[in-house]
PDB file of N, H, CA, C and O in Angstrom:
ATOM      1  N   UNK A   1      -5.345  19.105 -21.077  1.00  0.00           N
ATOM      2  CA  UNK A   1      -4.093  19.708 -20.680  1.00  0.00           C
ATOM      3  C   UNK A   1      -3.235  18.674 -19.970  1.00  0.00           C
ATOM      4  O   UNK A   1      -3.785  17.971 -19.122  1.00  0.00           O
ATOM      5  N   UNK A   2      -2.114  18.530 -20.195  1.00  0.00           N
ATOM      6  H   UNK A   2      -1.667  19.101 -20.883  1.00  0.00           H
ATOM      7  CA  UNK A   2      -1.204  17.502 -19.829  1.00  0.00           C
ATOM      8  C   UNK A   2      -0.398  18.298 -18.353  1.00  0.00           C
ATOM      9  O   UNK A   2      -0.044  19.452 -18.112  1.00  0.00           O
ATOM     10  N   UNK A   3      -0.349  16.870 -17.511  1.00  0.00           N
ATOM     11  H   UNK A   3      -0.636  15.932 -17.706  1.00  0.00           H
ATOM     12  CA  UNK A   3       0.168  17.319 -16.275  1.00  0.00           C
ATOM     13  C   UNK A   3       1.929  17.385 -16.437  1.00  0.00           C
ATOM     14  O   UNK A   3       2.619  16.366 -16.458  1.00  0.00           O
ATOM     15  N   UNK A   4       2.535  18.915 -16.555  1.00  0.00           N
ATOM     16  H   UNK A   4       1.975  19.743 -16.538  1.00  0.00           H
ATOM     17  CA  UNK A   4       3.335  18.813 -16.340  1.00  0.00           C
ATOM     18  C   UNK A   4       4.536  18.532 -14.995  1.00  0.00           C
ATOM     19  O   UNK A   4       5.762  18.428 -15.031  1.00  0.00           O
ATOM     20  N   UNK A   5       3.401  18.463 -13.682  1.00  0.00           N
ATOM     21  H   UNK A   5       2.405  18.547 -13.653  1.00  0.00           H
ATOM     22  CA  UNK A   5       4.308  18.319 -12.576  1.00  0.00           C
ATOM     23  C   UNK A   5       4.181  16.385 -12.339  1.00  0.00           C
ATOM     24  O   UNK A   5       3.199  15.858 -12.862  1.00  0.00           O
ATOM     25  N   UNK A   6       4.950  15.683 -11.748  1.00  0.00           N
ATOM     26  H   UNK A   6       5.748  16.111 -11.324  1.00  0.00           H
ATOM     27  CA  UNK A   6       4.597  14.403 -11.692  1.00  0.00           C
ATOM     28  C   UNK A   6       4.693  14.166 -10.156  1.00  0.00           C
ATOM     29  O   UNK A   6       5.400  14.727  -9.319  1.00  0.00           O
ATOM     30  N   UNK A   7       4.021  13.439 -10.066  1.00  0.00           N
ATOM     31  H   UNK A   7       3.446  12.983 -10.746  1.00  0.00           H
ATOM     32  CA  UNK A   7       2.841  12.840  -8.746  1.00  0.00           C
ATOM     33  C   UNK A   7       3.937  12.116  -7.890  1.00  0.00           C
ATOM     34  O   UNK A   7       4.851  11.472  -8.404  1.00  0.00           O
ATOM     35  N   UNK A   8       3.807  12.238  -6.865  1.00  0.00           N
ATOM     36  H   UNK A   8       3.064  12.762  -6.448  1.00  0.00           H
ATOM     37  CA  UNK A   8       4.226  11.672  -5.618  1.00  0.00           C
ATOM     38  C   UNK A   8       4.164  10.087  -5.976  1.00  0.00           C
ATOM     39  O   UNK A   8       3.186   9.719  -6.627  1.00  0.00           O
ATOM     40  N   UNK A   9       4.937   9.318  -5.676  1.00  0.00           N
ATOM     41  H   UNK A   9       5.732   9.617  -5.147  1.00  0.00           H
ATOM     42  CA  UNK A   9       4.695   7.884  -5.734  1.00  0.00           C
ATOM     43  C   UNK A   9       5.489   7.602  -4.386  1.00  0.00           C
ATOM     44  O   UNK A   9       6.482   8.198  -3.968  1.00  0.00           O
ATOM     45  N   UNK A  10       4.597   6.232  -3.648  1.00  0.00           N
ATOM     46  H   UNK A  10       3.790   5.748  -3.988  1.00  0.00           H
ATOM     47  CA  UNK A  10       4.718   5.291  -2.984  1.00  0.00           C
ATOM     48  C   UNK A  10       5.261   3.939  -2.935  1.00  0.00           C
ATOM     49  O   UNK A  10       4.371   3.127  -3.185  1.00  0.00           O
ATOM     50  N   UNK A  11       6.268   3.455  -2.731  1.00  0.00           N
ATOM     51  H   UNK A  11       6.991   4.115  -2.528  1.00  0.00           H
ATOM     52  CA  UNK A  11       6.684   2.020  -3.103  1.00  0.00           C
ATOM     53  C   UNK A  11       6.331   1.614  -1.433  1.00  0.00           C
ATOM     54  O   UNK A  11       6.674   2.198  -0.405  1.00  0.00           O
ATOM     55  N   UNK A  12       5.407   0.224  -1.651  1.00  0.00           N
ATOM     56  H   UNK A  12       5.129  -0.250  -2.487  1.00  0.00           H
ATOM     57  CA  UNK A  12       4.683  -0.182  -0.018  1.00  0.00           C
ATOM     58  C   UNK A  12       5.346  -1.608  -0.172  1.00  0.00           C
ATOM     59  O   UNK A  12       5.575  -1.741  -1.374  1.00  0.00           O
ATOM     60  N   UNK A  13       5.675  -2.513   0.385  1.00  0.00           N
ATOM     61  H   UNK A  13       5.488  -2.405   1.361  1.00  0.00           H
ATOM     62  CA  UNK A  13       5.915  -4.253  -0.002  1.00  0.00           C
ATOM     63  C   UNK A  13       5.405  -5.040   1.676  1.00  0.00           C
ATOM     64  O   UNK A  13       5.633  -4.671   2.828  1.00  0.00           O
ATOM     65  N   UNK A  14       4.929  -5.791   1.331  1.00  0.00           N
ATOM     66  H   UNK A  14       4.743  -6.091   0.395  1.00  0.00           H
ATOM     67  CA  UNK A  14       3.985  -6.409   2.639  1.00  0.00           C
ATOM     68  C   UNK A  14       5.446  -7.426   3.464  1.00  0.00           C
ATOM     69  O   UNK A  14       6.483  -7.949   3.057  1.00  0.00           O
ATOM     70  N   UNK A  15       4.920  -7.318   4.448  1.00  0.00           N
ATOM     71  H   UNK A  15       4.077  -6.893   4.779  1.00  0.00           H
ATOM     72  CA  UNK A  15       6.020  -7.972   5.190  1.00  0.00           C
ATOM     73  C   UNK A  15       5.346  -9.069   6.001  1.00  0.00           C
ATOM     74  O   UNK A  15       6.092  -9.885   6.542  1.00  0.00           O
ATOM     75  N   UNK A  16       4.243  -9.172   6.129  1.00  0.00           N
ATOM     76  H   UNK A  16       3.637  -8.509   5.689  1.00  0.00           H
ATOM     77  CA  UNK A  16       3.305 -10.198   7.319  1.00  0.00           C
ATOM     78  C   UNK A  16       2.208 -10.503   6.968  1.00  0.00           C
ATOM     79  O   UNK A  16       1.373  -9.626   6.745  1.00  0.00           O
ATOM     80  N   UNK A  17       1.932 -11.793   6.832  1.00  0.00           N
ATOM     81  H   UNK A  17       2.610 -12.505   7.014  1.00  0.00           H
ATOM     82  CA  UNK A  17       0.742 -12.805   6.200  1.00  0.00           C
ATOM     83  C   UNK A  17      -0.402 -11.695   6.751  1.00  0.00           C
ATOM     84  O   UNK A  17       0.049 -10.798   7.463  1.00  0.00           O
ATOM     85  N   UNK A  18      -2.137 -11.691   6.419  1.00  0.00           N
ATOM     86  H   UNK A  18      -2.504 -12.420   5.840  1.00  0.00           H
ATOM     87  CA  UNK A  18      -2.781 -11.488   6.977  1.00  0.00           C
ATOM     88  C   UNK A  18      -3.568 -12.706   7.332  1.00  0.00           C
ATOM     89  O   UNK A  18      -4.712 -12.666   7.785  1.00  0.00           O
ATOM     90  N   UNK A  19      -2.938 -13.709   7.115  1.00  0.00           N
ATOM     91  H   UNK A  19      -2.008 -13.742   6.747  1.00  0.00           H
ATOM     92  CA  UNK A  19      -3.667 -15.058   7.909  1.00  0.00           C
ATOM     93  C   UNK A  19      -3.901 -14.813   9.668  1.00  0.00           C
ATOM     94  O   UNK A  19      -2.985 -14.608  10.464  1.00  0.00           O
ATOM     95  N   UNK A  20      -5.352 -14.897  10.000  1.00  0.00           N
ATOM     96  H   UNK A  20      -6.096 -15.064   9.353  1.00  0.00           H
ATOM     97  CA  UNK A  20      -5.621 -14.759  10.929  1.00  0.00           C
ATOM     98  C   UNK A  20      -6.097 -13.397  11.127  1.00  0.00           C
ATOM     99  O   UNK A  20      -6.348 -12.984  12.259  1.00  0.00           O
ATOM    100  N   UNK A  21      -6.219 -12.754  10.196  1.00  0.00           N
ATOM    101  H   UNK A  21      -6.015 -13.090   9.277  1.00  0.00           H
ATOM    102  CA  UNK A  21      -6.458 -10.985  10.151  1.00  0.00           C
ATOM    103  C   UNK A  21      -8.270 -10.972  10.198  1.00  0.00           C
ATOM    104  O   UNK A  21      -9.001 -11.935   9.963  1.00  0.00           O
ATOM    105  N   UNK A  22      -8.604  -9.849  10.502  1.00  0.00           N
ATOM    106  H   UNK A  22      -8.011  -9.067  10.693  1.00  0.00           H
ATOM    107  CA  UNK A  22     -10.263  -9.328  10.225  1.00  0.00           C
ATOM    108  C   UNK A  22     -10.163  -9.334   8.494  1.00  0.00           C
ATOM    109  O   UNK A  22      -9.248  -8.784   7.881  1.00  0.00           O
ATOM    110  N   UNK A  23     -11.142  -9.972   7.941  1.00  0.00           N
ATOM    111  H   UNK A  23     -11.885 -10.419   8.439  1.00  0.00           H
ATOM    112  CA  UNK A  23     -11.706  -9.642   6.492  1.00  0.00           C
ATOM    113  C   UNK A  23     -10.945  -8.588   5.938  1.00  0.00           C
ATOM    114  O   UNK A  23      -9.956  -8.620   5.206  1.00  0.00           O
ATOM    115  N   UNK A  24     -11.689  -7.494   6.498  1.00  0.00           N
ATOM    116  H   UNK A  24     -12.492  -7.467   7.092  1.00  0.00           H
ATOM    117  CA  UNK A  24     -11.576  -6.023   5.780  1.00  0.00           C
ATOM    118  C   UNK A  24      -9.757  -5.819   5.808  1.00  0.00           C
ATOM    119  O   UNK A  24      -9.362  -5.478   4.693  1.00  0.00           O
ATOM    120  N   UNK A  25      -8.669  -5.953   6.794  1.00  0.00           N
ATOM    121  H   UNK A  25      -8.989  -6.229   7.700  1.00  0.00           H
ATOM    122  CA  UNK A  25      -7.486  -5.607   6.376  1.00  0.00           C
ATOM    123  C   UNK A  25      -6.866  -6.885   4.903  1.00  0.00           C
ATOM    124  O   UNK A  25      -6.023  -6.624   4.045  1.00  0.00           O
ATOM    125  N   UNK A  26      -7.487  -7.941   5.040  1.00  0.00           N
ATOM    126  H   UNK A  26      -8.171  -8.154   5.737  1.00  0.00           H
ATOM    127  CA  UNK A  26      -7.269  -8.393   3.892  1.00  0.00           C
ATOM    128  C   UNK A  26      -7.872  -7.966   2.533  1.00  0.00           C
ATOM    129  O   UNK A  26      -7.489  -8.138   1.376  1.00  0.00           O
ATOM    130  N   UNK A  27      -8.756  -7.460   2.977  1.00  0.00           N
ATOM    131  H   UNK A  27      -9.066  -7.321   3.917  1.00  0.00           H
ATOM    132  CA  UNK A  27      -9.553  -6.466   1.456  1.00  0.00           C
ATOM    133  C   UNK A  27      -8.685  -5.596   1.445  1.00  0.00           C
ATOM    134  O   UNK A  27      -7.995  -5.635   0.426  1.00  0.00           O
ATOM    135  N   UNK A  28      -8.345  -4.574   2.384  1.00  0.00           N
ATOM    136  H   UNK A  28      -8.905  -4.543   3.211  1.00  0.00           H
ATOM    137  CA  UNK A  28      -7.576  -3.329   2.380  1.00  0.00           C
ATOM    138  C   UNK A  28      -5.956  -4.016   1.401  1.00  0.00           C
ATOM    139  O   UNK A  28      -5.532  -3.357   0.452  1.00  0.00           O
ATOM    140  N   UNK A  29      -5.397  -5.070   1.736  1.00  0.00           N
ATOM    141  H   UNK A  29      -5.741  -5.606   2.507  1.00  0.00           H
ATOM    142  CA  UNK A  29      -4.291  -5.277   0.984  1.00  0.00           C
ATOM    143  C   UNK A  29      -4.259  -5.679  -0.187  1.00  0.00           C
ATOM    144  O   UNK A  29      -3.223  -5.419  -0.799  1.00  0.00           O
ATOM    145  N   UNK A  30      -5.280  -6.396  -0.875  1.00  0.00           N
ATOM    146  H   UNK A  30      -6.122  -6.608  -0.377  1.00  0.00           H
ATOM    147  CA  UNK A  30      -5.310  -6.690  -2.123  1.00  0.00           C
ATOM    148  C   UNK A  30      -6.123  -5.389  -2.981  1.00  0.00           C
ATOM    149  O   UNK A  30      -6.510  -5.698  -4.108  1.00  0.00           O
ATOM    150  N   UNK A  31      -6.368  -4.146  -2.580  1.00  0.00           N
ATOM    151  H   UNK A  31      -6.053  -3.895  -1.665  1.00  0.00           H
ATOM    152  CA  UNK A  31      -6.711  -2.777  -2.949  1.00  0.00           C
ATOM    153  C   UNK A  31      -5.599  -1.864  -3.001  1.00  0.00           C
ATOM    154  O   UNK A  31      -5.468  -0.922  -3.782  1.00  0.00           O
ATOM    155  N   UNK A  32      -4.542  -2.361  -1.783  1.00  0.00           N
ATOM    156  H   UNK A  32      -4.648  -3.126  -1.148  1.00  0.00           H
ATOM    157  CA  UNK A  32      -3.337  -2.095  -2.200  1.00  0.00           C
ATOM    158  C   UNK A  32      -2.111  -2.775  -3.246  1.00  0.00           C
ATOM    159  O   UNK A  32      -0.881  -2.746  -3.199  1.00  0.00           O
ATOM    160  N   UNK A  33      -2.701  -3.145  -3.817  1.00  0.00           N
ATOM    161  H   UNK A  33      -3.700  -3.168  -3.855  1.00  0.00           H
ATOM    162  CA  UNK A  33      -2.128  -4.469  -4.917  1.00  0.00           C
ATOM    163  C   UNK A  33      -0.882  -5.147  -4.254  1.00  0.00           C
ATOM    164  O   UNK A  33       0.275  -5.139  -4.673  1.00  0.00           O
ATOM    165  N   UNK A  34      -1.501  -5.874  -2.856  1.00  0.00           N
ATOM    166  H   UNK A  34      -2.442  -5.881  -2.516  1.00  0.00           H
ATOM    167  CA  UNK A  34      -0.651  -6.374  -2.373  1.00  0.00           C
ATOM    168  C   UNK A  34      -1.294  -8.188  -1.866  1.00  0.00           C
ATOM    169  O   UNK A  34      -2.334  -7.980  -1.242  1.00  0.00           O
ATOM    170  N   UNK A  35      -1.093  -9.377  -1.915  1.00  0.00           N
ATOM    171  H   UNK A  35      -0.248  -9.547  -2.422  1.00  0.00           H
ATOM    172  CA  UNK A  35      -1.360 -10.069  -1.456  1.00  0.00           C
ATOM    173  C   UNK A  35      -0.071 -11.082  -1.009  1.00  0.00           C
ATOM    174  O   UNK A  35      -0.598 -11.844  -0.198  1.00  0.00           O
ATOM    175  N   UNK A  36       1.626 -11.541  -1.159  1.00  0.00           N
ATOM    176  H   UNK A  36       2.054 -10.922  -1.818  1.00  0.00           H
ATOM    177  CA  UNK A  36       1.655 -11.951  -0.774  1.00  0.00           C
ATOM    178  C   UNK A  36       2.886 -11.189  -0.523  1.00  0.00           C
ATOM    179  O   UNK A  36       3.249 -10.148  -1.072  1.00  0.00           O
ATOM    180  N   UNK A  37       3.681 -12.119   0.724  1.00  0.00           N
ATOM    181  H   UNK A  37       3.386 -12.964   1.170  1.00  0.00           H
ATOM    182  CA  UNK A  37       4.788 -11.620   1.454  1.00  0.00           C
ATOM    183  C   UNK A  37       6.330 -11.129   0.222  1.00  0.00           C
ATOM    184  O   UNK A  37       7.130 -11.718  -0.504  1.00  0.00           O
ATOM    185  N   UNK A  38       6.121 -10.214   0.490  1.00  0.00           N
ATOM    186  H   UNK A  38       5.471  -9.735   1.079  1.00  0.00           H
ATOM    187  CA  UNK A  38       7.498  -9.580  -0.332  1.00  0.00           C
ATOM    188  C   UNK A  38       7.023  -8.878  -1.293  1.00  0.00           C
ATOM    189  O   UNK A  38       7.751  -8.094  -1.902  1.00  0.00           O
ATOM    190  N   UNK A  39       6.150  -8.985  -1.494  1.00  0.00           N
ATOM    191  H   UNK A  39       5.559  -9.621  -0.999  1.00  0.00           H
ATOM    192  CA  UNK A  39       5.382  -8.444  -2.921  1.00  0.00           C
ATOM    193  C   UNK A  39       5.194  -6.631  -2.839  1.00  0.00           C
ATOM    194  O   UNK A  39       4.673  -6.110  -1.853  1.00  0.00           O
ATOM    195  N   UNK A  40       5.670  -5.861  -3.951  1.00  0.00           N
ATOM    196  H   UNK A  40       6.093  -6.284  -4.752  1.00  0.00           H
ATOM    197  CA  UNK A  40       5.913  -4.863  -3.453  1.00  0.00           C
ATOM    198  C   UNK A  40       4.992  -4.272  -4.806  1.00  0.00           C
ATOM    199  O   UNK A  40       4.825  -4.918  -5.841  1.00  0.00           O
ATOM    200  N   UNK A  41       4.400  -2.793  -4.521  1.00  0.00           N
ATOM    201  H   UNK A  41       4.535  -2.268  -3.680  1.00  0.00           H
ATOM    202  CA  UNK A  41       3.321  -1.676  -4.954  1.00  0.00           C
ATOM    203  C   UNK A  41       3.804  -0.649  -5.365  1.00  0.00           C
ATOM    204  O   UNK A  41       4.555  -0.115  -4.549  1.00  0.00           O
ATOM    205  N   UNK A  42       3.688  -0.141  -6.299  1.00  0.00           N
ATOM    206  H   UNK A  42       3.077  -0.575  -6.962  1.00  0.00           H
ATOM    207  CA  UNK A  42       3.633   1.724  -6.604  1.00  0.00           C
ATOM    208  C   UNK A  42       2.361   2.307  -6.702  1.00  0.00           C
ATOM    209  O   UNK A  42       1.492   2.081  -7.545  1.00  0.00           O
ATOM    210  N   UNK A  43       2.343   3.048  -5.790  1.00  0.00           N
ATOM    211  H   UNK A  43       3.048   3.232  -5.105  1.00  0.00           H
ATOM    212  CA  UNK A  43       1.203   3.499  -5.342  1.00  0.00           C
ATOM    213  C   UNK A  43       1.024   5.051  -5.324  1.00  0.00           C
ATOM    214  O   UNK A  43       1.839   5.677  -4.646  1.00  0.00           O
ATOM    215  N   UNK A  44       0.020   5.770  -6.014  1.00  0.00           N
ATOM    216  H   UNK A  44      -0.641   5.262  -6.565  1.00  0.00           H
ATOM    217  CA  UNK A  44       0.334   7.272  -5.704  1.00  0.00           C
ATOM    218  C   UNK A  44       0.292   7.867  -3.964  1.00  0.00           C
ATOM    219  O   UNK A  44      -0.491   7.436  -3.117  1.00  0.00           O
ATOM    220  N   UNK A  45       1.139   8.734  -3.779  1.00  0.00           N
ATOM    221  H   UNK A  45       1.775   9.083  -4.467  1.00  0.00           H
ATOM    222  CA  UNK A  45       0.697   9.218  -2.315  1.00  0.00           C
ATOM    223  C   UNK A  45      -0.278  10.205  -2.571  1.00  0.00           C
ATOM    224  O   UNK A  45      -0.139  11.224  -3.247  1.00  0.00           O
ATOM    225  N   UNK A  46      -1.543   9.704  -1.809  1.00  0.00           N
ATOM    226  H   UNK A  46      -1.656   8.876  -1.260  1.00  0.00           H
ATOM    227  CA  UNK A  46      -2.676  10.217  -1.771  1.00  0.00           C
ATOM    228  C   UNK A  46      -3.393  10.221  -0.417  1.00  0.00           C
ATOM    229  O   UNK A  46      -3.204   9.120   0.099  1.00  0.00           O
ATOM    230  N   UNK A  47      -4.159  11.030   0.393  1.00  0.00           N
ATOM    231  H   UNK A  47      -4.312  11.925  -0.026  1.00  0.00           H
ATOM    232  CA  UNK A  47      -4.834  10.435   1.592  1.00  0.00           C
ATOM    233  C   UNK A  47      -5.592   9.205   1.514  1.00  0.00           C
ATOM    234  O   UNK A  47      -5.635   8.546   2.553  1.00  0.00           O
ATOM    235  N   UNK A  48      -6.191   8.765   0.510  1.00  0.00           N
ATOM    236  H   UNK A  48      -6.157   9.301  -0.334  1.00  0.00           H
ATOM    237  CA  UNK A  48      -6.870   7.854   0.758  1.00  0.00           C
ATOM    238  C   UNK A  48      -5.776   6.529   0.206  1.00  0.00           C
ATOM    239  O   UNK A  48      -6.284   5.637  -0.473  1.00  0.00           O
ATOM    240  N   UNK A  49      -4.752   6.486   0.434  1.00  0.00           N
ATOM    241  H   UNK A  49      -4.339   7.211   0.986  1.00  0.00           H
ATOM    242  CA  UNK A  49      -3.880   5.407  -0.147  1.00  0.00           C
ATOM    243  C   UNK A  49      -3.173   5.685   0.882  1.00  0.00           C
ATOM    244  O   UNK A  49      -2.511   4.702   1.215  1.00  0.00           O
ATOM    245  N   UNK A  50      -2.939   6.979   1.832  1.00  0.00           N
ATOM    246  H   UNK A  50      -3.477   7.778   1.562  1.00  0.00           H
ATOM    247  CA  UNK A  50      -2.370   7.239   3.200  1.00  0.00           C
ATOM    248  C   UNK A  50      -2.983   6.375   3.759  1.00  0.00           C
ATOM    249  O   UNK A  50      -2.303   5.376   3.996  1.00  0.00           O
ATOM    250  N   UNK A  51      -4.716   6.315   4.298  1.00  0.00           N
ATOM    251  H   UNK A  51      -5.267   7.127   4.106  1.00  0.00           H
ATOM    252  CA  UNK A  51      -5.187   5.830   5.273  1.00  0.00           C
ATOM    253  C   UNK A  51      -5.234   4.223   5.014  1.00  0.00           C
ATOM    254  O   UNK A  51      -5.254   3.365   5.897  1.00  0.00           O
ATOM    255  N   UNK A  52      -5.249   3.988   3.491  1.00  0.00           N
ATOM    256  H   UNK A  52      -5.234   4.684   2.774  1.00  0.00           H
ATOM    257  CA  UNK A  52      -5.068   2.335   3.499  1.00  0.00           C
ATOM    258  C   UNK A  52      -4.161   1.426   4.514  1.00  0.00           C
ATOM    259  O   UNK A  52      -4.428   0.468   5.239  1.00  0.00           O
ATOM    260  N   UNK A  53      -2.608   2.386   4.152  1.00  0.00           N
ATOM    261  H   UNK A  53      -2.391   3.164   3.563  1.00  0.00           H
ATOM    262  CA  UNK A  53      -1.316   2.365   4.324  1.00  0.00           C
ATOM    263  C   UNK A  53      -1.683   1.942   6.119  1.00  0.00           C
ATOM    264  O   UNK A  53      -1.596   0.786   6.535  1.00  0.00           O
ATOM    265  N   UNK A  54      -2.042   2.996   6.898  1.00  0.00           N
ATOM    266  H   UNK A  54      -2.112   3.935   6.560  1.00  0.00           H
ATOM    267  CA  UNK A  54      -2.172   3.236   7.704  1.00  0.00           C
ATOM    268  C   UNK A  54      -3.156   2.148   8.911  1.00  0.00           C
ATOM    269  O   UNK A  54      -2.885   1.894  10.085  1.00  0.00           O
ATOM    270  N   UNK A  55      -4.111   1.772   8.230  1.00  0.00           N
ATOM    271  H   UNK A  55      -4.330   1.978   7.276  1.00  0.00           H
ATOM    272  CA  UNK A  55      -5.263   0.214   8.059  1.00  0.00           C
ATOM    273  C   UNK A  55      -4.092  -0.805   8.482  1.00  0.00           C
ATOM    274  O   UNK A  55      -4.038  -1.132   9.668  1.00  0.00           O
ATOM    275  N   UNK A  56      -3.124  -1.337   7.547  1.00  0.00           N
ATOM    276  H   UNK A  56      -3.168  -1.071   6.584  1.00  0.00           H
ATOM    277  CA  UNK A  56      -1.984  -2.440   7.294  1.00  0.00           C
ATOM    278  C   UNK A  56      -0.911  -2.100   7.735  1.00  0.00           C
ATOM    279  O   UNK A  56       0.033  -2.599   7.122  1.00  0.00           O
ATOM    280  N   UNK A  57      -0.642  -1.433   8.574  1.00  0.00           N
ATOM    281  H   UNK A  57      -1.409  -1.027   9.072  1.00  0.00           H
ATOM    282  CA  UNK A  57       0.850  -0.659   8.686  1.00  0.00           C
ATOM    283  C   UNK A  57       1.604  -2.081   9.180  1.00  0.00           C
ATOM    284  O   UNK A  57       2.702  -2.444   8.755  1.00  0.00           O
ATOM    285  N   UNK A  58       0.763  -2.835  10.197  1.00  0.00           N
ATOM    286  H   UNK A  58      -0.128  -2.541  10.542  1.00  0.00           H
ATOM    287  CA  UNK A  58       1.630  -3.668  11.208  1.00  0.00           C
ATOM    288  C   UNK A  58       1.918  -5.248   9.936  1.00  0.00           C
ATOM    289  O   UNK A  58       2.524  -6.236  10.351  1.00  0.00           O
ATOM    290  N   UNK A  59       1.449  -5.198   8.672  1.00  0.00           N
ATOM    291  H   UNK A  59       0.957  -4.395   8.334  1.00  0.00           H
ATOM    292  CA  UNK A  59       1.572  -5.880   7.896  1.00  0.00           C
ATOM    293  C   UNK A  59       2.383  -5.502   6.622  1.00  0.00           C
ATOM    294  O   UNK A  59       2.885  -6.378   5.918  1.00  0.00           O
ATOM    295  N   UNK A  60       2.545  -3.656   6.234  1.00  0.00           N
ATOM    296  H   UNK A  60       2.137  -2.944   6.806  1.00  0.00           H
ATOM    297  CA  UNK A  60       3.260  -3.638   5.277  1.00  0.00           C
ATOM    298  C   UNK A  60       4.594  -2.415   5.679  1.00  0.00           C
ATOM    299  O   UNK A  60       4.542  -1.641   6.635  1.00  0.00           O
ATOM    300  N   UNK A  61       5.599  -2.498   4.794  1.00  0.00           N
ATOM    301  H   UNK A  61       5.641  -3.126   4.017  1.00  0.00           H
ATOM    302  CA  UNK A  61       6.596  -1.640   4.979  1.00  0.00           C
ATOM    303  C   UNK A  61       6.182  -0.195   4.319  1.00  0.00           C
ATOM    304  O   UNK A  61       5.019  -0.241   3.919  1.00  0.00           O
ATOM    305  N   UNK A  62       6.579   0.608   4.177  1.00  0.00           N
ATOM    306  H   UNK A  62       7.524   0.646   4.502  1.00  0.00           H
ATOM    307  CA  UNK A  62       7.279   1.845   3.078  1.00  0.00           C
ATOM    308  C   UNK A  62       8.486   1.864   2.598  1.00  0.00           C
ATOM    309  O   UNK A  62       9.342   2.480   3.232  1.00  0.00           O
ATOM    310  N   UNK A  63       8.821   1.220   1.415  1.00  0.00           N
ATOM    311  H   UNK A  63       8.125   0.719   0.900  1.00  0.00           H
ATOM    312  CA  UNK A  63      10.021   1.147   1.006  1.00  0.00           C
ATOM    313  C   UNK A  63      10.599   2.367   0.391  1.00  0.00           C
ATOM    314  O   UNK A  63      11.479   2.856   1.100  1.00  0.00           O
ATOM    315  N   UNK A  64      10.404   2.914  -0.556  1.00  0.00           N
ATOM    316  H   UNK A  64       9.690   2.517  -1.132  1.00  0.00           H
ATOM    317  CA  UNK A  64      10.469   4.359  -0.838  1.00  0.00           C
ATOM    318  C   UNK A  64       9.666   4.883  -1.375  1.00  0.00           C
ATOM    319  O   UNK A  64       8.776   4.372  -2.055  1.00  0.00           O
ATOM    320  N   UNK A  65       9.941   6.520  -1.052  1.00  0.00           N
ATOM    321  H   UNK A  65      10.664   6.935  -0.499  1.00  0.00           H
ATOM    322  CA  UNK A  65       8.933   7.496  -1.022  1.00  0.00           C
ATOM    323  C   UNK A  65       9.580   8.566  -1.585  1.00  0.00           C
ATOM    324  O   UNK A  65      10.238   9.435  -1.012  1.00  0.00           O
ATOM    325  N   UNK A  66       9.253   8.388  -3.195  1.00  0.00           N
ATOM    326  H   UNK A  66       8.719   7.683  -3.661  1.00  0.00           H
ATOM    327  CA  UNK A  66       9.410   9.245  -4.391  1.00  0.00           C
ATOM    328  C   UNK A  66       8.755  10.239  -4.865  1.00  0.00           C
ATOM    329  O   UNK A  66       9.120  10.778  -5.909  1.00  0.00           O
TER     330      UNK A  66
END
């Protein structure tokens, strides 16, 4: 059965190196298909793509929220 309603999307774009970061928020950003500065994501809004978000906040933006 085909989804006729369409999904929340996330546009995230990183704003701050994680040079100098713990491991894991640099895992957390390249899971967010994010690794370098400016580089921007569509991402579904989901809790567990919430709490990523949320992990990196002080490293990525929310650009829009579609």
């Amino acid at each position: 059965m085909a989804k006729s309603k369409r999904e929340a999307q996330l546009t995230v774009e990183q704003v701050k190196s994680p040079i100098g970061r713990p491991a894991d928020q640099r895992t957390t950003l390249i899971g967010l298909r994010l690794n370098k500065i400016g580089r921007r994501s569509h991402l579904p809004d989901t809790p567990a793509v919430r709490g990523m978000i949320a992990k990196v906040a002080h490293l990525v933006r929310i650009v829009d929220n579609a």
